[in-house]
FIPADO-637317 format. One line per 5 residues: number of its first residue (from 1); their letters; for each residue x, y negated, z negated of N, C-alpha, C, O. Coordinates in Angstrom, 2 decimals. Each point is the difference from the previous one (the first is absolute). Example, Ala and Ser with C-alpha at 12.3 -4.5 7.8 and 13.67 -1.06 7.14 Angstrom:
% FIPADO-637317
1> as> 13.19 5.69 -7.80 -0.89 -1.19 0.00 0.90 -1.20 0.00 1.04 0.02 -0.66; -1.39 -1.07 1.38 0.82 -1.19 -0.06 -0.77 -1.09 -0.73 0.51 -1.11 -0.17
***
This chain:
% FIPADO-637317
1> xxxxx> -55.96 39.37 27.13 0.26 -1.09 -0.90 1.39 0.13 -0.62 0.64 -1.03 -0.23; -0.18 2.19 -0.04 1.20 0.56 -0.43 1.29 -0.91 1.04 1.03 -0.63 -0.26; -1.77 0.99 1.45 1.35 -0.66 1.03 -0.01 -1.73 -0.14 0.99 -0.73 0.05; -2.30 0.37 -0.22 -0.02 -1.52 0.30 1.41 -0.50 -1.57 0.95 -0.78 -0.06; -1.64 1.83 -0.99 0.19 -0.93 -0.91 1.97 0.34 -0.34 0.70 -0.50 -0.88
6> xxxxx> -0.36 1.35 1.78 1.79 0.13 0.03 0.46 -0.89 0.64 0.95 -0.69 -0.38; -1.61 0.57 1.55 0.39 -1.33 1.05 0.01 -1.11 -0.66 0.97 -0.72 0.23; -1.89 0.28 -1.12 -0.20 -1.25 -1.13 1.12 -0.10 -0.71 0.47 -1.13 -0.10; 0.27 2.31 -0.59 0.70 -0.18 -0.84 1.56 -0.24 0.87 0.75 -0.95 -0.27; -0.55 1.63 0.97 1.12 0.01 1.06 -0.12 -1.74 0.25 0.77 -0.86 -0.44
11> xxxxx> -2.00 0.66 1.29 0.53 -1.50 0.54 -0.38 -0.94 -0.19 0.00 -0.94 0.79; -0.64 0.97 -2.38 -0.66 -1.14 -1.07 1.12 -0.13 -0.90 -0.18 -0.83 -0.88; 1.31 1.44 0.85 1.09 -0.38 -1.25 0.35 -1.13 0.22 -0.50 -0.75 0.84; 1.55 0.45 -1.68 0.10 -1.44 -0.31 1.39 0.16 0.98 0.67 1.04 0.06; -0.33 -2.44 0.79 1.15 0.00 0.84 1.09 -0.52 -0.82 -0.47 -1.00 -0.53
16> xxxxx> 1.60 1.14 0.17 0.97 -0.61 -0.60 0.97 0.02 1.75 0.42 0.94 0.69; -0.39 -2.96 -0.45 1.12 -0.29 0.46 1.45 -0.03 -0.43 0.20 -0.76 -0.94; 1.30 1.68 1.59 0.72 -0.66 -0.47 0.84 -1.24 0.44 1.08 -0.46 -0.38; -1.95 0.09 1.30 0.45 -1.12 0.43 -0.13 -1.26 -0.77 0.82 -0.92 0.01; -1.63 0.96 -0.49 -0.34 -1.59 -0.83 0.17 0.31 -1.07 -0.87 -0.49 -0.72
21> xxxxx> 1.58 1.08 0.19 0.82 0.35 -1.28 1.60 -1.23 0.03 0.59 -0.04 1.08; -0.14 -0.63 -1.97 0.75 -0.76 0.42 0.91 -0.06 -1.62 -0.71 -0.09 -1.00; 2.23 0.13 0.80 0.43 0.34 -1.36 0.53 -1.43 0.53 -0.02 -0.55 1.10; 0.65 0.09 -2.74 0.60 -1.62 0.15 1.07 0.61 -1.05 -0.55 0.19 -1.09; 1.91 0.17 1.11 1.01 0.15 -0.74 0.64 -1.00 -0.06 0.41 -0.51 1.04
26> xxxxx> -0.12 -0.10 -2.35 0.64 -0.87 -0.54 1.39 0.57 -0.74 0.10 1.13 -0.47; 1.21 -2.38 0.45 0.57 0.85 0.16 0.63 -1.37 -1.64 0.25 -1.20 0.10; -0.21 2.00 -1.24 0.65 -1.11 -0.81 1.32 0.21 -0.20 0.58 1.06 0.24; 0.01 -2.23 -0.74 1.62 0.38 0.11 0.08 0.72 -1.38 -0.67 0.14 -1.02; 1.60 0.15 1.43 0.61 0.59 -1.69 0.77 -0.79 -0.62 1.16 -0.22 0.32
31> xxxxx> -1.83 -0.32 -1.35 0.39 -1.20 -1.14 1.44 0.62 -0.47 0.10 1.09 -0.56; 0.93 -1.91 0.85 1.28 0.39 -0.74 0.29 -1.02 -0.90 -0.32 -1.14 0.32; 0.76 1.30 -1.16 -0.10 -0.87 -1.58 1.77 -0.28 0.03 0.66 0.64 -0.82; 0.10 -1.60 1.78 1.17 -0.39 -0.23 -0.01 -1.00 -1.15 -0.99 -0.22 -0.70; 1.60 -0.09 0.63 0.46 -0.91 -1.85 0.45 -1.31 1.08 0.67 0.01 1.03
36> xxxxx> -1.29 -0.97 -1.70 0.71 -1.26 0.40 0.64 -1.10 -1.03 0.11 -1.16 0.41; 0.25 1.43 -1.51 0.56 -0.04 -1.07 0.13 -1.63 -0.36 0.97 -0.69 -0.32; -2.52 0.36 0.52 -0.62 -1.18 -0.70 0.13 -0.22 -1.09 0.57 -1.01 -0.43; -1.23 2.16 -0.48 0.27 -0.36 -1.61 1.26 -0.10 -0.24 0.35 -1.14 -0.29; 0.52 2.00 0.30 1.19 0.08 0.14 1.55 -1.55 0.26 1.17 -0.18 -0.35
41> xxxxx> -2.32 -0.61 1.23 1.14 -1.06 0.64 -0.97 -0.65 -0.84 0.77 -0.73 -0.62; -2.08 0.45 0.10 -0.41 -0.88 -0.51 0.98 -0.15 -1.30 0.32 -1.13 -0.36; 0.06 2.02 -0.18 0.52 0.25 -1.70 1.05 -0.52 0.06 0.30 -0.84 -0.85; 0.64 1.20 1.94 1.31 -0.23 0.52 0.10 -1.95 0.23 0.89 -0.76 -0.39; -2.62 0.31 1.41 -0.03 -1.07 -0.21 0.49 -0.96 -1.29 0.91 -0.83 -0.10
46> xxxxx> -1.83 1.26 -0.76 -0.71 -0.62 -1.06 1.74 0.36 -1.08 0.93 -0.80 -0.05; -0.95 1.94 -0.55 1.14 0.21 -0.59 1.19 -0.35 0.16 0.52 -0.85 -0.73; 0.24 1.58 1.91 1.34 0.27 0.21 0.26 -0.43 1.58 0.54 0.61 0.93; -1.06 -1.75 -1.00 1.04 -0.57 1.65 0.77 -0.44 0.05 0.25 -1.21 -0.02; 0.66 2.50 0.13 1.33 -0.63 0.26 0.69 -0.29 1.22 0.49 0.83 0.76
51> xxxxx> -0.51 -2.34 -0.62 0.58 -0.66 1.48 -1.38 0.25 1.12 0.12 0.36 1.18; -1.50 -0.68 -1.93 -1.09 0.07 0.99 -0.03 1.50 0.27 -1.20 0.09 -0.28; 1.45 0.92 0.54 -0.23 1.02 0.51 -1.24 0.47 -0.35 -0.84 0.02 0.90; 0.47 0.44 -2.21 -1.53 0.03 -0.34 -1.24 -0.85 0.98 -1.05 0.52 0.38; 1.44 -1.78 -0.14 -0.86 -0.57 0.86 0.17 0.58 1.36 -1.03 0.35 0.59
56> xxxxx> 1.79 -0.24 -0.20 0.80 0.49 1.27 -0.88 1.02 0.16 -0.90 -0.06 0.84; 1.09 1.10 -1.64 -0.67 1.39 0.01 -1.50 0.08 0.03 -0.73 0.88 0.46; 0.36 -2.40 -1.26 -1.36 0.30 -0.05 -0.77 -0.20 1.51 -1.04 0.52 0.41; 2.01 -1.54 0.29 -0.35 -0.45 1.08 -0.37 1.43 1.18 -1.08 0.22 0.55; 2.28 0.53 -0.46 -0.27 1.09 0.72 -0.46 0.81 -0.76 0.71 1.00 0.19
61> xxxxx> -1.47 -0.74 -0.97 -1.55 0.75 -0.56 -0.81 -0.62 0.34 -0.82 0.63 0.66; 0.59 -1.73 -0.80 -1.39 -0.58 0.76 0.54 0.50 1.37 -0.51 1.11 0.18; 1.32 -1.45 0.88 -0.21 0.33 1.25 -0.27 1.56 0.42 -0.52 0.45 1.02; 1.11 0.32 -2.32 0.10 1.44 0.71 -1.96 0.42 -0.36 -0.53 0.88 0.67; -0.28 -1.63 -1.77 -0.74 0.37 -0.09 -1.09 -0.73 1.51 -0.92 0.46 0.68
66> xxxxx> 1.62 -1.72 -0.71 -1.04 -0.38 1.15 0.03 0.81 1.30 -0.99 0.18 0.71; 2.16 0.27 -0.51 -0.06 0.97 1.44 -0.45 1.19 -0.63 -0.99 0.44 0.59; 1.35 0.26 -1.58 -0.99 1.17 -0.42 -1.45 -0.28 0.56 -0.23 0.54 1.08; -0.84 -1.33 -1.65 -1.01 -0.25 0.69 -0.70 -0.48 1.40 -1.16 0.12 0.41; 2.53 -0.80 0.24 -0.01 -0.05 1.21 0.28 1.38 1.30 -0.06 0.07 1.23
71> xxxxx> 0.40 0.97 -2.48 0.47 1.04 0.71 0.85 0.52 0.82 -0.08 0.75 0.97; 1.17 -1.42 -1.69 1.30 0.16 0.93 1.18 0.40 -1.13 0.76 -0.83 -0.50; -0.77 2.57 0.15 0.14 0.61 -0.59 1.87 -0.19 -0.39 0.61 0.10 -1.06; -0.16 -0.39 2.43 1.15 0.41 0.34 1.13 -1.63 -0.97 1.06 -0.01 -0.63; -2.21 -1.24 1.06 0.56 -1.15 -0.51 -0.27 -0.51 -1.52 0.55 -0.88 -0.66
76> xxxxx> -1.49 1.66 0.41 -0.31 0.51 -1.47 0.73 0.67 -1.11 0.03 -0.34 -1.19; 0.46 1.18 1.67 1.21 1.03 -0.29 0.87 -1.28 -0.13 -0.16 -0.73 -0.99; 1.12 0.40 1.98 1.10 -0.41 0.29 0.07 -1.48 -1.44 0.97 -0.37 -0.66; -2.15 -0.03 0.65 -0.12 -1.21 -0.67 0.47 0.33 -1.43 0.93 -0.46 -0.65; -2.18 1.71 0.25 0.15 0.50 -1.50 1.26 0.21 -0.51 0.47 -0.32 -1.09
81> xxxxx> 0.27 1.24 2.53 1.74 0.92 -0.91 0.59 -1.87 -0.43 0.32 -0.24 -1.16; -0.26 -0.98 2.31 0.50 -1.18 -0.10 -0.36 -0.10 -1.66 0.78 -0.32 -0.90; -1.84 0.61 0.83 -0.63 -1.11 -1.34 0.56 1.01 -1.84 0.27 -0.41 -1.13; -0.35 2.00 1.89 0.25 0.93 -0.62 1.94 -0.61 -0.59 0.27 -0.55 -1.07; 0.51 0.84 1.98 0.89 -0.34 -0.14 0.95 -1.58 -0.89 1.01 -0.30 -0.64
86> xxxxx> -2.20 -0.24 1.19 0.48 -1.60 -0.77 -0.39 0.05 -1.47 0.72 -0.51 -0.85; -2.25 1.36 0.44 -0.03 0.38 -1.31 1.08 0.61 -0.51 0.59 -0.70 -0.82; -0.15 1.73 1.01 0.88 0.78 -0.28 1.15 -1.30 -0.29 0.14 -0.15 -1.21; 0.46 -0.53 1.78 0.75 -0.92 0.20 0.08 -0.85 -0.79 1.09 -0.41 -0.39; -2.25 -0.07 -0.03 -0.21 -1.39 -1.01 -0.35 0.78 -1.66 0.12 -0.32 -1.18
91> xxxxx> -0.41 1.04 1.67 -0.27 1.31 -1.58 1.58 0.18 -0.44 0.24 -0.38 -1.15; 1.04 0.98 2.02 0.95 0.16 -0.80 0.65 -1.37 -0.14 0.47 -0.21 -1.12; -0.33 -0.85 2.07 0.49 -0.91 -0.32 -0.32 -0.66 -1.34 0.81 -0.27 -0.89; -2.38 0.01 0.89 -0.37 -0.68 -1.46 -0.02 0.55 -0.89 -0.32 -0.57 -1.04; 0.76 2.35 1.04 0.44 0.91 -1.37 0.79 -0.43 -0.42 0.03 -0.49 -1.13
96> xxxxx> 1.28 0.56 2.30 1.51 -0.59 0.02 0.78 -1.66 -0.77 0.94 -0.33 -0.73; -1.94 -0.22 1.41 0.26 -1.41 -0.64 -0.34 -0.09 -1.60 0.64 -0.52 -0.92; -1.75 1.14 0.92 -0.66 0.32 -1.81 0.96 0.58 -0.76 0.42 -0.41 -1.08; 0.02 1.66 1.85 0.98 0.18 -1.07 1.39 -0.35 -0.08 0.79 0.28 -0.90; -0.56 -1.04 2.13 1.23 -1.18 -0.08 -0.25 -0.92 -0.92 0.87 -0.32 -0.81
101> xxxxx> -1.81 -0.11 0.81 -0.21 -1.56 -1.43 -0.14 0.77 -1.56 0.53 -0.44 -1.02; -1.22 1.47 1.08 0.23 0.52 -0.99 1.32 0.26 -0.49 0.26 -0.67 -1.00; 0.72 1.49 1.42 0.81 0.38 -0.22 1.16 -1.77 0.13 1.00 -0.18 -0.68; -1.35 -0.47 1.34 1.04 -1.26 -0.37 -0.98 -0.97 -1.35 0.78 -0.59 -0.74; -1.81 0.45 0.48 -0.69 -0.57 -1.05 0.46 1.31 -1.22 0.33 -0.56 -1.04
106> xxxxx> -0.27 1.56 0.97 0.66 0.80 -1.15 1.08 0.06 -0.16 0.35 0.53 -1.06; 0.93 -1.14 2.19 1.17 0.03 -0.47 0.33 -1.63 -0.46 1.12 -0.43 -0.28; -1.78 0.02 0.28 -0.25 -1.95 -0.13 0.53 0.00 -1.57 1.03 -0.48 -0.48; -2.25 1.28 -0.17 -0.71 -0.46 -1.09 1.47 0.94 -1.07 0.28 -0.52 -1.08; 0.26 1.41 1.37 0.84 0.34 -0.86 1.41 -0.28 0.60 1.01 0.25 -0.65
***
């Protein structure tokens, strides 16, 4: 009985196939957080457009964000530095002019 019941255990175990074992790797991107400097051209909008550029800028933030989500990393980029730059642009200009009127409205008055 000794022998029957080794043989039982030997070739009553449980079979693990590894064949029908099957992995599904997913592969997510890695979220990169570029700036598309929306708020930024919005303010520029709304505030200080000087000679449209604020709008200008805002325009390529919306596009750099729409290809962001379309996933075309490269035209995304390219859009933002555009939109990056025209902020920059309409920010010193409408400093510039401000403190041009200032400075000719203070030499007016005396």
């Amino acid at each position: 009985m000794a022998k029957e019941r080794q043989e039982v255990i030997v070739l009553g175990g449980p079979h693990i196939s590894t064949t029908a074992t099957t992995t599904t790797t997913v592969n997510m991107p890695v979220e990169v957080s570029e700036p598309d400097y929306v708020t930024w051209s919005m303010f520029n909008t709304l505030f200080m457009n000087f000679c449209c550029l604020g709008f200008i800028a805002y325009a390529y933030s919306v596009k750099s964000r729409d290809r962001k989500m379309a996933g075309d990393m490269t035209g995304a980029q390219s859009n933002a530095s555009t939109a990056k730059w025209l902020n920059i642009s309409a920010l010193i200009c409408s400093v510039l002019m401000a403190i041009v009127i200032i400075i000719f409205y203070a030499t007016m008055i005396f």
